[in-house]
N, C-alpha and C positions, 0 to 999 in steps of 0.2 A: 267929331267924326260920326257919331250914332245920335239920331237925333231920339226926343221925349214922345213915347205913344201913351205914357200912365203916369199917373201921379202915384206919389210917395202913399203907403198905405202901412197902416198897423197889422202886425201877422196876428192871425188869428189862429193859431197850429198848438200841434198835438205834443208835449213835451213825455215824453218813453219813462218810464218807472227804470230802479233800479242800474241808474248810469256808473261808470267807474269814478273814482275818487281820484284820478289825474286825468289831464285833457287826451282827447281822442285825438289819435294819429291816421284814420283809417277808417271808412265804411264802404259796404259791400255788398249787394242784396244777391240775394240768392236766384241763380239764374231758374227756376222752376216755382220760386211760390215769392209769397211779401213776407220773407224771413229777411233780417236785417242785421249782417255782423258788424261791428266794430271792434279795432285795437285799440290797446291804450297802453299809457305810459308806464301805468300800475301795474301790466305784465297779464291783463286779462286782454283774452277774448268775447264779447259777450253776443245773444245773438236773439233779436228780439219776433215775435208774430206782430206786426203793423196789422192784423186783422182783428187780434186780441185785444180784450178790456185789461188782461193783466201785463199784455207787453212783453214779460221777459219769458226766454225760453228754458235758456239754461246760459254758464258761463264757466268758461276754463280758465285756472291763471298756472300761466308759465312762466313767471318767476324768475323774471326776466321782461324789459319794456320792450313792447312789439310793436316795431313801425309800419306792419302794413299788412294785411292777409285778405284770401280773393278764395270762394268757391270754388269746387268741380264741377263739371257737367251738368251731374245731376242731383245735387244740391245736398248732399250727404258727410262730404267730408269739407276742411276747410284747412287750408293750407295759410302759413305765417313765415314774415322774416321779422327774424326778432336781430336785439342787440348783444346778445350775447355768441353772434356768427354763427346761429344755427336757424336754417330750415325745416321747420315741423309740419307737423300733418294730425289735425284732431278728427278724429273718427267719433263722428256727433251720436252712433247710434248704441256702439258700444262703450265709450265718455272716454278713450283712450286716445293717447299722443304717441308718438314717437318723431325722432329725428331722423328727415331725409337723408341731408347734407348739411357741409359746412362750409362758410367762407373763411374770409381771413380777417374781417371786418364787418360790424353791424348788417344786415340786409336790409337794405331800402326799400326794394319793390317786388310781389312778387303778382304769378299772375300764371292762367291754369289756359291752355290753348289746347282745347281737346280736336283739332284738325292740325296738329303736328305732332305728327307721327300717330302712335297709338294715343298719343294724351302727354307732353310733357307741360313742366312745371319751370316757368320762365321767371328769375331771380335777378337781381341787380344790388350790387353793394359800394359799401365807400371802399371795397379795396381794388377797385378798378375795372373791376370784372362782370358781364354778364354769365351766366350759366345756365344750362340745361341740365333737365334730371328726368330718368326715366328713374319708375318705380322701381322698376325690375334688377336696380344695381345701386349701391353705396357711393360709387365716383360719381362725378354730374358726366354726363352724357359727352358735354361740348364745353366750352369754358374760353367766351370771348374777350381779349383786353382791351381794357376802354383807355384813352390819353387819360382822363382825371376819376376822381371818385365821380360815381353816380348819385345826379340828386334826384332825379324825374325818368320817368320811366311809362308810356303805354302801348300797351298791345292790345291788338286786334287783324288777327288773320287775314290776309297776307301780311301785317304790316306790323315795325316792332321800330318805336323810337325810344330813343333814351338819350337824356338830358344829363349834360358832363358840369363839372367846375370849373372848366374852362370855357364854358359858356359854346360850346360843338355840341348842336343837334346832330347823333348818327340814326342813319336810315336803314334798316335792313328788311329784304324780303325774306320773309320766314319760308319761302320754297329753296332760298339757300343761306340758313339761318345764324350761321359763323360768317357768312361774308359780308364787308360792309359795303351796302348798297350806294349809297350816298352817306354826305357829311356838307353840313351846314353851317353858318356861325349863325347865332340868334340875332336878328334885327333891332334886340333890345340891347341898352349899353348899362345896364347894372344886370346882379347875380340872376340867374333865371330860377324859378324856384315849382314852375307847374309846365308841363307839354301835358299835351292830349289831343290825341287821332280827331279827324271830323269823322261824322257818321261814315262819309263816302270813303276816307279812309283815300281823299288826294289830298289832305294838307294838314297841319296840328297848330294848335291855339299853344301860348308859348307866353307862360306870366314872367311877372318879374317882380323884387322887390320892393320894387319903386312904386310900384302900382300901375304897371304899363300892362296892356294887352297885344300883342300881335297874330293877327290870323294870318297864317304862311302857307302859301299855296306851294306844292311841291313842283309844277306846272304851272306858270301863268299863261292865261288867255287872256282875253280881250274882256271877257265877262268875270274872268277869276285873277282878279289882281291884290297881292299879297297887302296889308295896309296895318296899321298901329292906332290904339288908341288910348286915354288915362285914365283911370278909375279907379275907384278905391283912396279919394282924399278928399279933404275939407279944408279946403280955406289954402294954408300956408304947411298945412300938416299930409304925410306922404305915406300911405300906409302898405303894406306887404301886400299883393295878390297871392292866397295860399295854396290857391287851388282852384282847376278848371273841370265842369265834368259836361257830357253830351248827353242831350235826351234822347233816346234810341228811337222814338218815334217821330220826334220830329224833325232831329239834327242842331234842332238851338241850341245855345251853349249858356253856362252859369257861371261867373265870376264869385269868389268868396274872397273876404278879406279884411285883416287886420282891424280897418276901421269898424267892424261887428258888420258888416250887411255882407246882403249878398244880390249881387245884379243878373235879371234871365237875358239875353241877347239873342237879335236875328244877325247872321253874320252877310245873308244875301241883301237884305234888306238896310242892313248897318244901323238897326236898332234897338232901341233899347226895348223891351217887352215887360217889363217890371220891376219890383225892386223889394227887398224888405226893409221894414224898421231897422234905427241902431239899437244893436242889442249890447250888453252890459260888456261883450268882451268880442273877443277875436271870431270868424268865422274859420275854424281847422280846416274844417272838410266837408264833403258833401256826395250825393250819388242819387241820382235817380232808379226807380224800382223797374223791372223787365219793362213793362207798358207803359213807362212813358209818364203817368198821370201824380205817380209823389215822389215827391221829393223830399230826402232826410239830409240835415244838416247839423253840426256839431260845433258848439259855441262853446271855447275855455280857453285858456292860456297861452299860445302860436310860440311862444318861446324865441319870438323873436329881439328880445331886451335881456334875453339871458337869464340865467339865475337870480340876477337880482330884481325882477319883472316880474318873480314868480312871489306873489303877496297875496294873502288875503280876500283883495277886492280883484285879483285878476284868477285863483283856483276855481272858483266854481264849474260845472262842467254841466252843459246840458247837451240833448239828442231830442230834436225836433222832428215832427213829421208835418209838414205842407202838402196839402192836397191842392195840385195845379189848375188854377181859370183856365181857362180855355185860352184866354191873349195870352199868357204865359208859354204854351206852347208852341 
């Protein structure tokens, strides 16, 4: 489906000082400067200057493994859903946490939408539930049911999907943010494990296990027709897609995945734009910086073989920084 514009190349990227000691669940650049959070399993958050020779800034652990946390506005505070059903909020300037809310199960996704309402704080958990939380009160604001746990989840204003266990992409417009907009089944036929919005925010990229990609137009036209493609395998071996992220400036999109690489794509173009080396483990995660131009990526253990996968030669944990070619975007 996407045809070859580059050859295979050695990264030649920036590995971050000071990584946690279990693999990253999560990264997140800070929507104001090249500050760089990750969660991790080990119950930190850490948060590095991509500017800096020394890299790390500071790091919080809550004591407890954190699946995922996202910025405010204005780059100050950082919000977490950890596994122990609690939503936090670390206030970077005074070093302090507290808890927003709670579910009833781990929080998978959260996510800060400062053009809803005054600024709420959009959450997704395995106990079925999406949730809203305004600052100004203890309850969550709204508190939507999903058919299955949540395993995927993005927003971006107007637009809020979130990826079920019964494999139903639902759609909702955050101008009416309890009602479900649309519901979709994913095009792909194993467990879905990544959605993510296009720039344009009319369709989402939607991974899968298997190592399947599908770009889904919420709308097809004549020029925008919804399509699937494989990636992420070698030879006879079939590796997880972990994770999809969008560059804000150009709308290309990155594949990451199990087999350690990670692929940039044109989705108009149905090409492929680059590729990394294989690195020693899994590709977690990944996120590009406000402008477009780096990309950070996180290489350790995807926990997809279980506990008993968790060895030795598959702990190590790195956080890379790639500075993007210009064909890459």
């Amino acid at each position: 489906m996407f045809s070859n514009s580059s050859k295979k190349q050695n990264a030649k990227d920036i590995d971050l000082k000071g990584v946690p000691s279990q693999s990253i669940s999560s990264i997140n650049w800070s929507p104001t400067a090249n500050h760089l959070a990750a969660s991790s399993w080990d119950g930190l958050i850490s948060v590095w200057d991509a500017g800096s020779s020394d890299n790390i800034v500071t790091k919080m652990d809550f004591q407890t493994p954190v699946l995922s946390c996202c910025w405010n506005d204005s780059g100050s505070r950082i919000f977490s859903g950890d596994c122990d059903n609690c939503v936090r909020v670390w206030d970077i300037e005074s070093n302090k946490t507290e808890i927003i809310g709670k579910h009833n199960a781990p929080v998978k996704c959260v996510f800060y939408e400062k053009q809803l309402g005054d600024g709420l704080l959009v959450t997704g958990s395995w106990d079925k539930t999406i949730r809203y939380w305004d600052f100004r009160q203890q309850e969550a604001a709204a508190v939507v049911e999903l058919p299955e746990r949540l395993y995927t989840m993005d927003c971006s204003f107007p637009v809020l999907v979130a990826g079920c266990a019964t494999n139903d992409i639902i759609i909702y417009d955050l101008n009416n943010p309890t009602k479900e907009f649309k519901r979709i089944k994913s095009p792909l036929t194993r467990q879905i494990r990544a959605t993510t919005l296009f720039k344009d925010r009319d369709g989402v990229f939607i991974g899968s296990i298997d190592g399947r990609c599908s770009v889904k137009y919420f709308e097809e036209t004549s020029s925008k027709k919804t399509f699937q493609f494989k990636c992420h395998r070698e030879n006879k071996n079939v590796y997880s897609l972990n994770q999809i992220a969008v560059n804000p400036r150009s709308g290309s999109f990155v594949t990451c995945g199990g087999d350690g690489k990670f692929f940039f794509w044109c989705k108009e173009k149905k090409q492929k734009l680059g590729n990394s080396c294989k690195f020693e483990n899994a590709i977690c995660c990944s996120g590009y910086n406000k402008d477009g131009n780096i990309f950070a990526y996180a290489i350790g253990y995807d926990w997809q073989q279980g506990r008993q996968g968790y060895t030795n030669s598959t702990k190590d944990v790195r956080l890379c920084l790639h500075e993007l070619a210009d064909k890459e975007i």
